[in-house]
N, C-alpha and C positions, 0 to 999 in steps of 0.2 A: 616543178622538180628542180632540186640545187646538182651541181656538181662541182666539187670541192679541187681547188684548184691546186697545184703541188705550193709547199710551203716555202716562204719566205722570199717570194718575189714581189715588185710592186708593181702598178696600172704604169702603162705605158700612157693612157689618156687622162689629163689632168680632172678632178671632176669639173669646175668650172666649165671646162669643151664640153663636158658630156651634156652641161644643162644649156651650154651656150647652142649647141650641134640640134638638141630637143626641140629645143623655142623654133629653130631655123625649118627646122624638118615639119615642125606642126602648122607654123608660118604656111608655110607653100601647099601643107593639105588643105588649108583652108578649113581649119579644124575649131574655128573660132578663137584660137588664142590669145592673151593681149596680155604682154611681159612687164612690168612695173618696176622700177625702180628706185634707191634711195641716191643717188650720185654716188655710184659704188657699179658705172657700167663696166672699167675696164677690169676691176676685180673680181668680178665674173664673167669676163671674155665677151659682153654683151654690147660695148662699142659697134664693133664689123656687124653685129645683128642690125644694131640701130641704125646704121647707116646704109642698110640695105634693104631693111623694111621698115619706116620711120613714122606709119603710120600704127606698127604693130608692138611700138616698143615705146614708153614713156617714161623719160626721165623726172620723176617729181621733184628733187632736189633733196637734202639733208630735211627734210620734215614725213621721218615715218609713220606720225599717225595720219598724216595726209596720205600717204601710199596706202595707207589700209581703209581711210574711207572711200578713197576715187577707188580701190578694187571692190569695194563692197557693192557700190556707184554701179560700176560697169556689171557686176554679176547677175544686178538688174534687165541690164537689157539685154539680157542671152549670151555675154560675152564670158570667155572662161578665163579670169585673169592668176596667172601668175606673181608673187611679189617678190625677190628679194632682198636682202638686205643681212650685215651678220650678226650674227644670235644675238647676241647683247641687244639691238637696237630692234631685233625682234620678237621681242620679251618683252624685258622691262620698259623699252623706252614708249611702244606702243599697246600695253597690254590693255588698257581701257577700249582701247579701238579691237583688240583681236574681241573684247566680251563684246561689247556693245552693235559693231558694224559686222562682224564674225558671225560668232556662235549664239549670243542672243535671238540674232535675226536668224539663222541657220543659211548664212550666204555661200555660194558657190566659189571662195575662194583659197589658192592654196599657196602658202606662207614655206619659200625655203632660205632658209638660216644658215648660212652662209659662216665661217673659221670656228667651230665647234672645239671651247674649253680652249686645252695650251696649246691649238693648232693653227690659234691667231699669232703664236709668238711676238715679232717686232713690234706688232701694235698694242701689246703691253696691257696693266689690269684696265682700264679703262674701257676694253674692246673684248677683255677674256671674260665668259660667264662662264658660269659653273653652273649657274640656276636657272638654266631659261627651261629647260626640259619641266623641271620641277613645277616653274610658272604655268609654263601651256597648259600640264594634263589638267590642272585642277580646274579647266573648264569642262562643264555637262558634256558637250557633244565632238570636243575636239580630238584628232584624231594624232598622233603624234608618234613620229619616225625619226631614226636613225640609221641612214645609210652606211653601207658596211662600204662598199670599194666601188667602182666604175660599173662593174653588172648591173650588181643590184639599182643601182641611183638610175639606169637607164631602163630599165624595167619597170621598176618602182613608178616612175614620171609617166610612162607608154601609158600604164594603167592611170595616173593620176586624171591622166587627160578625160579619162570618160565617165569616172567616178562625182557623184554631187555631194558636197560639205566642205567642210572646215577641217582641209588635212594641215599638219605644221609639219616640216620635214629636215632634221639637222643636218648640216654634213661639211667635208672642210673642201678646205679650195684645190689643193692640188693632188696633188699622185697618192694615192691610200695602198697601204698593204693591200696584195692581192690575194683576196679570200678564195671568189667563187670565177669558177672557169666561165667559157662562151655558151651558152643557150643555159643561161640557169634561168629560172624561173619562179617569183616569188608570192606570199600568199600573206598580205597584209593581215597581223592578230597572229599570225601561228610562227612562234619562235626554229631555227633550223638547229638540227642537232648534226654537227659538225664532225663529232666525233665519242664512240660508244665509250664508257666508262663505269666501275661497279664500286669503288673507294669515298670518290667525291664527284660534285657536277662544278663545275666552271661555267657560270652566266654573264657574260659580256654583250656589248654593243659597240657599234662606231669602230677607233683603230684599237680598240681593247680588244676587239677578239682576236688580234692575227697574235698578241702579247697573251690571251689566254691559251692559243693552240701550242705556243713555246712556251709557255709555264706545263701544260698537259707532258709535251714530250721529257720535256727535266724530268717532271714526278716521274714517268713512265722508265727512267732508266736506274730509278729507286726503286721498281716494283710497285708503286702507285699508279691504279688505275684510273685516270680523271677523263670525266665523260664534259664536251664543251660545247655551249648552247648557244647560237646568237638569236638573242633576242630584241630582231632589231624594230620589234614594234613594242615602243614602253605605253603605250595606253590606243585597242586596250590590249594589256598584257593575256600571254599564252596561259589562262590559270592549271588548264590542264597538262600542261608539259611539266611546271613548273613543280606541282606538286606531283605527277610521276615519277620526276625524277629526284625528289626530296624522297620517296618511300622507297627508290634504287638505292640510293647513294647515302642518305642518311643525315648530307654534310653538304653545304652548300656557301661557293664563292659569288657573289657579284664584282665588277668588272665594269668599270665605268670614265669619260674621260667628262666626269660631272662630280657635280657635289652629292657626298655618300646621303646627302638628305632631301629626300623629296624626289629621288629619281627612282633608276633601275634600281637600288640595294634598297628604296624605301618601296617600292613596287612590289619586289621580290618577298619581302620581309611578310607583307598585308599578306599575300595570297599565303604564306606557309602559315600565318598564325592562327587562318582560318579553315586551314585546309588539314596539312600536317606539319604541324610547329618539329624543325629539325635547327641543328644546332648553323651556324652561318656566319660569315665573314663578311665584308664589306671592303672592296680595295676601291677605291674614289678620293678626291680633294676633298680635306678634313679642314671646316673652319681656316679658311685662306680667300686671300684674292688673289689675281694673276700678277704677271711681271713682266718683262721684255727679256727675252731669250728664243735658243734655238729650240726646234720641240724637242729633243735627244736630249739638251739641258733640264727644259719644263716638267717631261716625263720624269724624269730620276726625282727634280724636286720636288715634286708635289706626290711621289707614289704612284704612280702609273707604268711601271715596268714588270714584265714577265718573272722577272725575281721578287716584286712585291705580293704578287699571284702566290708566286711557290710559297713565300713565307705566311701567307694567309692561311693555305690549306696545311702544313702543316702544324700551324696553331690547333686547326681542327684535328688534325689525324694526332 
C-alpha cells in the first residue's frame, strides 16, 4: 500500500545511506549478504561499512566485469551478493558479464546502478547514460527498477534480500524528490497510480515523477485533468495499468530521465500498440550524450522539466 507524500519536498536521507544503512542492517542479521564493489566505496557511503565489517564487503577495484563474475562466483555458494557500481559501468561496461555470469546462468545476484542519466552531473558524458535501462531489459530473465525516492529504494532492497534472480535497480546518489510518505509499501511489476486523472495519463519514473506530479497540477489550473503513474518497474512493465489507462485517458505522456529509445516511452509504446494503440508523447533525452553541469542546468538541457511534460501533453490535447 503507497501513501503519497505532500508535494514538493525532498528525502532528508541521501539514498546512498539508505543502501549504505541496508547492507549494515542485513550485515548484522546475518542474512547472508556480501556487498561488492567497483572502487566507487565512498560514493556510496560504503567505506564506514567496509571498515566495520571487512569481511562482508569487497572492494574489486575499477574492473566491473570482475565484480559481476566474483558475484556470480559467490551466489554459488549460498551467498547473496550485492554489486554496485554507476549505471554507465553497469550496462555498458559489463554487459557481457550481466548475460553470461547473470541471466544466462540465472544467478542469485542483484546489480544497483548507482547516478542515473544527468544525476551524475560533474562527472560529465562519459559517466552519464541514457541507455543502460534500455541495455538490461533486453535480457530474457532480468528484472529491472527504478527507484523513485528513499521509501521506496528501502523497501524495494527489504524485499530484494529474499527474492532469487537477476534484479538491476537504478537509482541516483543523493536526496530525491520526495514522492511517497513512511510505511508505503511497494509491489515489484505493478506501476502506482499517484494521482486520478480523465484528459490524459502522465507515465514517469525515477526524479521524473515528482516533475510529472508538477506538470499534473499546471494542467489542472487550465481545467486539464492528468491522471500520473509511476512506473517504477520498466520490465516487466504494468501492461494492465497501462492500457487501462490508455482506454481512460485516450492520450498518453511518458516521462523519463533516459533515452526516449528503448526505455519506459519505448516500453510504454509496445504495450499500447498491442493493446490499445492511443495517440502518445515521449518526454526523455533525444539523440544526445551527457555533459558536466548542475542537474537544474542538465534537466532544462536535455528536456527533463515539468514544463517539457506540460508542453507534451498539450501537443496531445
Amino acid at each position: 500500500m503507497i501513501k503519497v507524500a505532500p508535494v514538493g519536498g525532498k528525502d532528508v536521507t541521501e539514498m546512498r545511506k539508505v543502501y549504505a544503512g541496508f547492507v549494515t542492517e542485513q550485515i548484522k542479521a546475518e542474512s547472508g549478504i556480501i556487498a561488492l564493489e567497483a572502487d566507487l566505496m565512498s560514493s556510496m557511503a560504503m567505506d564506514g561499512v567496509q571498515r566495520q565489517f571487512p569481511d562482508h564487503v569487497i572492494n574489486c577495484g575499477i574492473m566491473e566485469a570482475n565484480v559481476i563474475g566474483t558475484a556470480a562466483g559467490l551466489s554459488l555458494t549460498g551467498r547473496k551478493p550485492f554489486v554496485h557500481t554507476f549505471t554507465a559501468f553497469a550496462s555498458r561496461r559489463c554487459f557481457d558479464q550481466l548475460f553470461m555470469a547473470l541471466d544466462y546462468q540465472r544467478n542469485n545476484v542483484k546489480v544497483i546502478a548507482s547516478d542515473a542519466g544527468v544525476t551524475a552531473c560533474h562527472n560529465g558524458g562519459t559517466h552519464m547514460s541514457f541507455e543502460d535501462m534500455g541495455i538490461v531489459r533486453g535480457l530474457a530473465h532480468s528484472v529491472v527498477i527504478e527507484v523513485t525516492d528513499a521509501v521506496m529504494f528501502k523497501d524495494i532492497l527489504n524485499q530484494l534480500i529474499d527474492l532469487e534472480g537477476f534484479y538491476w535497480v537504478r537509482t541516483i546518489r543523493k536526496q530525491a524528490p520526495t514522492v511517497y510518505a513512511e510505511g508505503s509499501s511497494f509491489t515489484i511489476g505493478k506501476g502506482n497510480v499517484l494521482r486520478e486523472g480523465d484528459d490524459i495519463t502522465l507515465i514517469a519514473n525515477g526524479i521524473m515523477v515528482a516533475e510529472a506530479q508538477e506538470a499534473a497540477r499546471r494542467l489542472e489550473r487550465d481545467g486539464i485533468s492528468a491522471a500520473v503513474i509511476d512506473m517504477f518497474t520498466l520490465k516487466p512493465i504494468d501492461r494492465m495499468l497501462v492500457k487501462n489507462y490508455a482506454e481512460k485517458t485516450g492520450r498518453i505522456v511518458t516521462c523519463e530521465n533516459h533515452s526516449i529509445h528503448n526505455g519506459l516511452g519505448s516500453a510504454v509504446a509496445e504495450v499500447l500498440v498491442e493493446t490499445c494503440p492511443v495517440p502518445m508523447r515521449r518526454v526523455g533525452v533525444k539523440e544526445r550524450y551527457g555533459q558536466v553541469g548542475t542537474q537544474e542546468f542538465l534537466q532544462h538541457e536535455y528536456g527533463l522539466t515539468a514544463d517539457d511534460i506540460v508542453k507534451a501533453a498539450r501537443e496531445l490535447l
